[in-house]
N, C-alpha and C positions, 0 to 999 in steps of 0.2 A: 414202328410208328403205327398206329391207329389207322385203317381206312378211310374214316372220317377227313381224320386230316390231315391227311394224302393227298384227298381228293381236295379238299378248300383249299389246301398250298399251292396245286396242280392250278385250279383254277385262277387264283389270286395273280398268278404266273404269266397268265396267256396275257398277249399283246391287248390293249385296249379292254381291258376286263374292268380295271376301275376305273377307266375314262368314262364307260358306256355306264356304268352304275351312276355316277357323279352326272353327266353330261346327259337329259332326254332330248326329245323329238324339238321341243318348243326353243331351244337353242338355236336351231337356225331361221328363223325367224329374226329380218334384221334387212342392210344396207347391203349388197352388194356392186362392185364394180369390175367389169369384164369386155368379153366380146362375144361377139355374134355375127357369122357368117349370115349378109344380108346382101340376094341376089348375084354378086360377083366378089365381092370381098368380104374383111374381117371391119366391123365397127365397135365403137365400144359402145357398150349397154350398162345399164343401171337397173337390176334385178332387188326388186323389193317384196320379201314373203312375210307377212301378220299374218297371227291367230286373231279370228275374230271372236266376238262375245260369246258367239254359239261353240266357239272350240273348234269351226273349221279354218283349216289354212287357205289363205287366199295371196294375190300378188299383184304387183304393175312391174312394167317395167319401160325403158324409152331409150330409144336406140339413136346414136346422133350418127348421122351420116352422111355425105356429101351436097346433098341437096338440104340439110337440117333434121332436125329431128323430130321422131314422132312417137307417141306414146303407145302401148299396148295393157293388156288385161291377163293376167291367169287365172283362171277358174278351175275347179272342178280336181282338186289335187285329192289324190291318191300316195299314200304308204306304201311300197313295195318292198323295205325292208327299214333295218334300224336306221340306215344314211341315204336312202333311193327316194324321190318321189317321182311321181308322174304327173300331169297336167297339161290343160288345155289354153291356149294362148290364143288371142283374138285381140287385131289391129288392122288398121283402116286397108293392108293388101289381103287378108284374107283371115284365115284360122286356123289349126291345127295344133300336134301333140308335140310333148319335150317329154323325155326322160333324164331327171339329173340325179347325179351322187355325190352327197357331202361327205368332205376330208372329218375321220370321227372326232375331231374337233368342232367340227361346223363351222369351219375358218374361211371356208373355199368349196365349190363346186365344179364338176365339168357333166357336159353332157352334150344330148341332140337334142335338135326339133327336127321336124317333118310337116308340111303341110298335109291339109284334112284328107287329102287323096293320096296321101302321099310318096307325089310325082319329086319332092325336095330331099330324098330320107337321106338322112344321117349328116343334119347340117351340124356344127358347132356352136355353144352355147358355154360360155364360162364365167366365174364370177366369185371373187376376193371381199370377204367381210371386209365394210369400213365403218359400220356402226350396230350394234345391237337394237332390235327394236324396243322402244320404250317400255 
């Protein structure tokens, strides 16, 4: 067999090779629903990430929890690989960073926040496609 293709059948081969070809970045962009360790427990959250006109990602999201619920903002997202982002999260207790990684599907997430000092690190943050953004 040819080197050539060796190496394309080699590659063709690897786990998630034509998932990642088929499947980019603007795929997760969409409906999530999860949870998020908030102060002393686990609540659910509703994680929503659009591309906006300009082509950056942006988010809300709104945490319901014992006293009700309350909305927050992602800003400022960051690529750190094909399924990783990073981003800045700001709601009415304070602000700070999350780092999340999508299933190479973009089906599903997990990750941390931290508050801006971050006295909080490594809280939990997760969240289950329920709708694709329009």
């Amino acid at each position: 067999m040819r080197p050539l293709t060796t190496l394309l059948l080699l590659l063709a081969s690897l786990p998630g090779a034509a998932l990642a070809a088929e499947i980019g970045p603007e795929a997760l962009a969409g409906l999530y629903h999860g949870e998020v360790f908030n102060n002393v427990d686990m609540d659910a959250v509703t994680t929503t990430f659009r591309f906006e006109a300009d082509g950056r990602l942006t988010g809300a999201y709104e945490v319901d929890e014992e006293e009700g619920a309350f909305k927050g903002r992602i800003s400022n997202v960051r690529f750190e690989g094909p399924y990783t982002i990073s981003f800045e999260w700001t709601d009415k207790f304070g602000e700070g960073f999350a780092t999340v990684e999508f299933a190479r599907d973009f089906a599903s997430f997990t990750g941390e926040w931290t508050d801006k000092l971050g006295q909080t690190g490594g809280q939990p943050w997760t969240g289950r496609k329920q709708a694709s953004a329009p």
